[in-house]
C-alpha positions as CSV (number, residue, x, y, z in Angstrom):
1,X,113.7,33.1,141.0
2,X,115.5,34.0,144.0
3,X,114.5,36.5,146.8
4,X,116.7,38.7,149.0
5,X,116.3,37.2,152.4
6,X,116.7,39.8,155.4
7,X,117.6,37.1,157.5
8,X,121.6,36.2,158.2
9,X,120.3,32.9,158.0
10,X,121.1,30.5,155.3
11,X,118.4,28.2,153.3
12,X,120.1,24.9,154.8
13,X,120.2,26.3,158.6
14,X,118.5,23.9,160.1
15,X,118.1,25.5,163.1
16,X,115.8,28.2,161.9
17,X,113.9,26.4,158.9
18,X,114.6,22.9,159.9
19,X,116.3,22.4,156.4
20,X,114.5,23.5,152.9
21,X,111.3,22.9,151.4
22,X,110.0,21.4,148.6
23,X,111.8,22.2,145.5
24,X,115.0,24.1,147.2
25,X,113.3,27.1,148.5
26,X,114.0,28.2,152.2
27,X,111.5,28.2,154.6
28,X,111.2,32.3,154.3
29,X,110.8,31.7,150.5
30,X,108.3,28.8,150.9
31,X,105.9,31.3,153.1
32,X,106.4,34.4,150.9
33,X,103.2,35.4,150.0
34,X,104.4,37.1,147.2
35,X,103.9,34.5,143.7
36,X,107.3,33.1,142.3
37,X,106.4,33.5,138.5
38,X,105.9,36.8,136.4
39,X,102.0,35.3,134.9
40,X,99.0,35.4,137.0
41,X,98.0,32.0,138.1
42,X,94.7,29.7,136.8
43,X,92.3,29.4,138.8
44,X,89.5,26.4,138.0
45,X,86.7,27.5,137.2
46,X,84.3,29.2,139.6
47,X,87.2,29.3,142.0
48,X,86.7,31.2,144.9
49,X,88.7,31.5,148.2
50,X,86.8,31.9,151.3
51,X,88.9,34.4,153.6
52,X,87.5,34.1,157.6
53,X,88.4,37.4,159.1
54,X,88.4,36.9,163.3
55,X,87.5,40.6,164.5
56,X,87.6,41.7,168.2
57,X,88.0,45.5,168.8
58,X,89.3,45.9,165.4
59,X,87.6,49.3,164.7
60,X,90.6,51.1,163.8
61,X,92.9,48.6,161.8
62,X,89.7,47.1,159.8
63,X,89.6,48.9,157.1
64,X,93.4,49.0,156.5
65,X,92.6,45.1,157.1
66,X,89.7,44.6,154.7
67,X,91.8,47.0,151.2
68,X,95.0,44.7,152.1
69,X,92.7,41.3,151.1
70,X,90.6,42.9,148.8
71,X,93.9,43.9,146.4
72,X,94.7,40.3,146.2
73,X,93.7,39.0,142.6
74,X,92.5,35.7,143.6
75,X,88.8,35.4,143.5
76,X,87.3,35.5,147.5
77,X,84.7,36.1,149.5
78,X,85.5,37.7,153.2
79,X,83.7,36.6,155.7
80,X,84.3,39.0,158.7
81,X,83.5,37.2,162.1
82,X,82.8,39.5,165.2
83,X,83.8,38.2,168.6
84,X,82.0,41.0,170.7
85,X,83.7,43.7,169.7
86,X,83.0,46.1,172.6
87,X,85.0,49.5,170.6
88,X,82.2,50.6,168.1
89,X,83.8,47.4,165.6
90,X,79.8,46.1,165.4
91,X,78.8,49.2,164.5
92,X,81.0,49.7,161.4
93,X,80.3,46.5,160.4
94,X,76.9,47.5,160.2
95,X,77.3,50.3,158.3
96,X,79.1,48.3,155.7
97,X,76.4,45.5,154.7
């Protein structure tokens, strides 16, 4: 499956991608997020991602933050790692164990 790239430039321009990837795919296909196949993937079991969050003065972005992981399907935890927050960020946090 192919992508529409919004770039001009091509999968073999090295200048930008330094070549392809593994299996063909550009470099702006390679770090699409987004999963190449229709069928969720298998996880072994008790699989679970551990997501480190680094948060400094994130008070108005976190929570836009934290539903953006949490609608990923791949099992996590989120670990959410305060760096002194000085803008009430603590506080929420706070509120939220």
């Amino acid at each position: 499956m192919t992508r529409e790239n919004p770039s001009t430039q091509t999968e073999n321009d090295s200048s930008v991608s330094g070549g392809t990837v593994p299996n063909g795919a550009s470099i702006f296909e390679a770090c699409d997020p987004r999963p190449l196949r229709s069928s969720p993937l298998a996880y072994p079991p008790n699989f679970r991602l551990s997501v480190i969050v680094p948060i400094y003065n994130e008070g108005q972005t976190l929570s836009s933050i934290l539903e953006l992981i949490r609608k990923s399907p791949v099992p996590k935890e989120i670990l959410l790692v305060d760096d002194g927050s000085t803008d009430g960020t603590r506080e929420l946090l706070r509120r939220w164990e």
